[in-house]
C-alpha positions in Angstrom: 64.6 97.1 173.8 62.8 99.9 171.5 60.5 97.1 170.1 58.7 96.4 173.6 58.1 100.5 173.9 57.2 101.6 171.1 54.6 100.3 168.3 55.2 100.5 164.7 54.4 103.7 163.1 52.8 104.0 159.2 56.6 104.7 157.9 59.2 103.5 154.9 60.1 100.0 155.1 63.4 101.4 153.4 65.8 104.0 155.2 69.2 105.6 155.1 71.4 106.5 157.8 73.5 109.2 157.1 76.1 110.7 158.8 76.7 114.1 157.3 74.4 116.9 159.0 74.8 119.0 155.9 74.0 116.5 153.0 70.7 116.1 155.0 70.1 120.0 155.4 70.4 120.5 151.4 68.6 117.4 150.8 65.3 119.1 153.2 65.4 122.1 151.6 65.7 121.2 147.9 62.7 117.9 148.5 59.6 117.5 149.3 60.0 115.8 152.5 58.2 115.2 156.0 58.8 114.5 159.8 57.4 111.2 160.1 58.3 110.7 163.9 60.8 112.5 165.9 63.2 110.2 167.9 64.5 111.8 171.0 67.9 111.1 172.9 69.4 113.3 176.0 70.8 115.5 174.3 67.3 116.1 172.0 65.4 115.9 169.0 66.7 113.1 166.3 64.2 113.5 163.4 63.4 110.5 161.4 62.4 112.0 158.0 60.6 110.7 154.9 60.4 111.4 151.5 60.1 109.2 148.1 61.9 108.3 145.3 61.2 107.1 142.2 57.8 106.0 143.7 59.1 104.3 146.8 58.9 105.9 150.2 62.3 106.5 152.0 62.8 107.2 155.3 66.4 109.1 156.4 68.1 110.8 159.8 71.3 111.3 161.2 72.5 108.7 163.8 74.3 111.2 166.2 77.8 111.0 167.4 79.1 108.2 168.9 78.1 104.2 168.5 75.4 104.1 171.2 73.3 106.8 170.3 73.9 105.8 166.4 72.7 101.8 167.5 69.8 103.3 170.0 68.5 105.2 167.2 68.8 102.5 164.3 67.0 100.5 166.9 64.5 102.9 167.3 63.8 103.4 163.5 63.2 99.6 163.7 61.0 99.2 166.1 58.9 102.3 164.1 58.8 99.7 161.2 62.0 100.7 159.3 63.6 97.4 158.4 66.2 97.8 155.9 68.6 99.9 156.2 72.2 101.4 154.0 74.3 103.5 155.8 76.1 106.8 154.1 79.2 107.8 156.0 83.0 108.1 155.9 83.2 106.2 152.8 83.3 109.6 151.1 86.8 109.9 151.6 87.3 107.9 148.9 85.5 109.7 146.5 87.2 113.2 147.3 90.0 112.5 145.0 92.7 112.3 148.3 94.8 109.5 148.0 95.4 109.9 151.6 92.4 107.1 153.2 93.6 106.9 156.3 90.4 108.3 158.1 88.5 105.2 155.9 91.2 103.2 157.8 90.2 104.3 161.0 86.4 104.2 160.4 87.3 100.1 159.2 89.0 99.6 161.9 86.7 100.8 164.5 83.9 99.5 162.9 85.0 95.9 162.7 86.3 96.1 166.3 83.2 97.3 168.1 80.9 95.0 165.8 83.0 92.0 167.8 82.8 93.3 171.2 78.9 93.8 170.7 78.5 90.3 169.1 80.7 89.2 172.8 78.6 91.1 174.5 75.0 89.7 173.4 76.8 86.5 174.0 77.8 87.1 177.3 74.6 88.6 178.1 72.6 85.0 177.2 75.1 82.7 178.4 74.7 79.6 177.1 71.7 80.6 175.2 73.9 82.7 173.0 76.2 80.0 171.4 73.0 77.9 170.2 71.3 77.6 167.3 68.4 78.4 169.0 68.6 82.1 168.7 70.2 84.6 166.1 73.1 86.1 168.1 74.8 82.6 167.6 74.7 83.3 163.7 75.8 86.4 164.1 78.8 85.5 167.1 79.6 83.3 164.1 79.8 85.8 161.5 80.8 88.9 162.9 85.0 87.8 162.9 84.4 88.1 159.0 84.1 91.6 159.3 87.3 92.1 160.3 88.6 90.9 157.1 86.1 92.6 154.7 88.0 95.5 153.1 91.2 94.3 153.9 92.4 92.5 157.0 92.1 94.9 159.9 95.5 94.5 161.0 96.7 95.5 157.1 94.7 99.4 157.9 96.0 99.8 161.2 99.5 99.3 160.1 98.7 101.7 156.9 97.0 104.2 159.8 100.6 103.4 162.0 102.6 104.1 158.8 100.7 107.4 157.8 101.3 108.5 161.3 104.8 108.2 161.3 105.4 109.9 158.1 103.8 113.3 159.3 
């Protein structure tokens, strides 16, 4: 756990995790912003940058490629003193003017799937522990299924993803 490793650095409460590489290179080089700590994987360097906005300091990276790196490094950014968080990703699609979603389908899907089996997971890991009030991963055990509705049933996209498929 990042939180027994590292101490808190002086950083923005505040962040953003952002999944595109090249909305955070034109945001670097038209800002004033800074390195506030430099997160580090193995396969390198995952900058954790800051900046501010409208008065307020922001903090912002990229979370890598793939769900464990992307949950190591929020975890990270925590345990630096980050503690709330919005995440920028695939929900661009819907903004590109495509009536063709199916890759916000996909993200939905996957999402709502691998928040469950990491819910299971914490539970399995506490044992009993886990499905009492005494700690949070009960709440969440209880709230993640939820998820899977948000958005649309899960089972609605991945019969839209099924049906997309089949007509190309």
């Amino acid at each position: 756990m990042p939180g027994k490793l590292l101490q808190p650095i002086d950083v923005a409460e505040c962040g953003v995790v952002c999944f595109f590489q090249d909305v955070l290179n034109e945001l670097i080089a038209s800002r004033p912003v800074k390195r506030a700590y430099t997160m580090r994987s193995e396969i390198g360097e995952h900058p954790l940058y800051e900046m501010e906005v409208d008065g307020q300091r922001l903090a912002f990276f990229h979370p890598g490629v793939g769900a464990p790196l992307a949950a190591g490094l929020l975890e990270e950014a925590i345990a630096l003193g980050c503690r709330k968080f919005i995440a920028c990703g695939g929900a661009g699609v819907l903004d590109s003017g495509s009536l063709d979603t199916v890759e916000s389908s996909m993200a939905k899907c996957h999402v709502a799937e691998t928040l469950m089996k990491v819910a299971d997971r914490c539970v399995q890991v506490m044992g009993g522990t886990g499905v009492t009030d005494r700690t949070v991963v009960e709440q969440i055990f209880r709230e993640i299924p939820a998820s899977r509705i948000y958005d649309g049933p899960t089972e609605v996209h991945k019969w839209s993803i099924d049906k997309k498929i089949k007509r190309d």
